[in-house]
C-alpha positions as CSV (number, residue, x, y, z in Angstrom):
1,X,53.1,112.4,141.5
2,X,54.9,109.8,139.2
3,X,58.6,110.3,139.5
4,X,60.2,108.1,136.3
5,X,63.9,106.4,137.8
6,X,67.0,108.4,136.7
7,X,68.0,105.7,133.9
8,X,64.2,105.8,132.1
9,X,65.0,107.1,128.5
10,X,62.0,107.6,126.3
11,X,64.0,108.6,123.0
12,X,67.1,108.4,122.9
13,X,67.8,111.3,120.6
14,X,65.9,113.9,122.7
15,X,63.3,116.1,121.9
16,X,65.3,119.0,119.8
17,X,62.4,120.1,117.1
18,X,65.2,119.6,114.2
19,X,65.4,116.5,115.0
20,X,61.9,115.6,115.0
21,X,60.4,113.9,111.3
22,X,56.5,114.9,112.6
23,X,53.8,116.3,110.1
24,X,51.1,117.6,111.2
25,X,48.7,117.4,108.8
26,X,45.6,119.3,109.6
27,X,46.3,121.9,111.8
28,X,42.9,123.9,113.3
29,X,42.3,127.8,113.4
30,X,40.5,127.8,116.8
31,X,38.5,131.1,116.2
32,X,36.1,132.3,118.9
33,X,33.6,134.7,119.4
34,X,30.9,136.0,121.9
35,X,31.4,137.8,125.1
36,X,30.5,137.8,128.6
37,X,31.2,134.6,129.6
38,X,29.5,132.5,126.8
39,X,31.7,132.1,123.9
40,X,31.6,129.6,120.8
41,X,34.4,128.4,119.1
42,X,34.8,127.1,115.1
43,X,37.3,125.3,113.9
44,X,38.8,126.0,110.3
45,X,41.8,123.5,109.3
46,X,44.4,125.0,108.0
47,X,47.4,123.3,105.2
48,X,49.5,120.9,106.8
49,X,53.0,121.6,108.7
50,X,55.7,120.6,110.1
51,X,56.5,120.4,113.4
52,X,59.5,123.3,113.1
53,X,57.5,125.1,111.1
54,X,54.2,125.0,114.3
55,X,57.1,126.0,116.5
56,X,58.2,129.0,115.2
57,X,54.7,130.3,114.6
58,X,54.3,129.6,118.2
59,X,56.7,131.7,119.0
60,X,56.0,134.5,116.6
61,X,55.4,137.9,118.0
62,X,51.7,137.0,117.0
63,X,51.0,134.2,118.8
64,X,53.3,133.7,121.4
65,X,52.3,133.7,124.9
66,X,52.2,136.9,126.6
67,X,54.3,138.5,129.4
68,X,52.8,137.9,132.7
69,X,53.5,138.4,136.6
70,X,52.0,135.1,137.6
71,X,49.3,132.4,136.7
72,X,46.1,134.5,137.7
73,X,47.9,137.2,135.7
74,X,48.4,135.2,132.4
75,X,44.1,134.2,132.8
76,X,43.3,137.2,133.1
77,X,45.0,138.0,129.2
78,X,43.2,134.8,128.2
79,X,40.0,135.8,128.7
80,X,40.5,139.2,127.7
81,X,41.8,138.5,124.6
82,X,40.4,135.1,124.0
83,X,38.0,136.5,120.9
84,X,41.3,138.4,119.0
85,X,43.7,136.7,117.4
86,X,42.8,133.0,116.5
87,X,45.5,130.3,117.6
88,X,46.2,127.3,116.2
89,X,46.1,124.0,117.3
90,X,47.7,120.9,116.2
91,X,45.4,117.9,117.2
92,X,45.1,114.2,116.2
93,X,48.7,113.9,115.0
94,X,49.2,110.0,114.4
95,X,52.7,108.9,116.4
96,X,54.5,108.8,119.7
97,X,57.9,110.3,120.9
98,X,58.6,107.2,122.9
99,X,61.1,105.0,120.9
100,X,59.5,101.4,119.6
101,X,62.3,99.6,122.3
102,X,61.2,101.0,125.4
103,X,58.6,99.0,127.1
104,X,57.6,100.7,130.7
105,X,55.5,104.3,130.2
106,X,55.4,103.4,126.5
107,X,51.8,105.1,125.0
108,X,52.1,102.5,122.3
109,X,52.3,99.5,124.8
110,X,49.9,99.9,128.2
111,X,48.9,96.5,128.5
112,X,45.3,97.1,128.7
113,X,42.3,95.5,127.1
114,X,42.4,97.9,124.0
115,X,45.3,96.2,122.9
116,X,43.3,93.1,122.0
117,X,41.2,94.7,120.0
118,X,44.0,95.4,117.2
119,X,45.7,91.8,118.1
120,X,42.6,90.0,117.8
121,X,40.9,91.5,115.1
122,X,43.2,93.8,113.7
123,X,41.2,96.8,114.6
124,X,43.5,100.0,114.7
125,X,41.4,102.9,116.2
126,X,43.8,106.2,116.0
127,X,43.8,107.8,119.1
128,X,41.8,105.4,120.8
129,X,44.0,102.1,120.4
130,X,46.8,104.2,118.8
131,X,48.9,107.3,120.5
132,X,48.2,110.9,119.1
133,X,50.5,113.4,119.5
134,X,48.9,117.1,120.2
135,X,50.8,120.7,119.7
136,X,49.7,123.6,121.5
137,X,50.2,127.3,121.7
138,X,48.9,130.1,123.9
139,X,45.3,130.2,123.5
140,X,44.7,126.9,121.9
141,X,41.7,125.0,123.8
């Protein structure tokens, strides 16, 4: 387990959802079917969003994550339910939370061999040599 020191701040103006300026612009409809163990999901992208806007559907009455005692509890109402009521999922979203200054654990700035590629020959690969940013909900896999 990595355990950041006390004075590590990634953004400075937190996390609050109001605060955050993030589009997400092609959110997927995860919609499953089958039973008994073999299911197959399709994926049906849905108008774009904003970040507020994923987070209160998230925590809609439809969507949100049901009660549960405990972990073995809340699988159980996954897989039960896994074929009703299609979540969404908001994948691929270009950006990073880190701010641009911070330079140790910054997505945008590893140090690796990938970074050369866009340095060298200008090559920007989105999610590969770029960060991505994914929102999730109950459900979404």
């Amino acid at each position: 387990k990595v355990i950041p020191p006390p004075e590590w701040v990634p953004r400075k103006s937190g996390y609050d959802v109001q605060n955050l300026d993030i589009s997400i612009p092609a959110p997927i409809c995860q919609v499953v079917t089958g039973k008994q163990g073999l299911y197959q999901q399709i994926n049906i992208q849905k108008k774009s969003m904003t970040v507020k806007q994923y987070r209160d559907l998230a925590n809609s009455e439809r969507y949100a994550t049901p009660r549960h005692f405990d972990y073995e509890d809340l699988e159980r109402k996954y897989w039960k339910n896994i074929t009703y009521v299609a979540p969404i999922y908001g994948a691929d979203v270009s950006g990073s939370l880190t701010d641009n200054d911070v330079n140790e654990w910054n997505i945008n700035r590893l140090g690796t061999i990938l970074d050369f590629v866009n340095e060298d020959y200008g090559i920007s690969i989105e999610g590969v040599n770029t960060a991505y940013l994914y929102f999730g909900m109950w459900k979404t896999t």
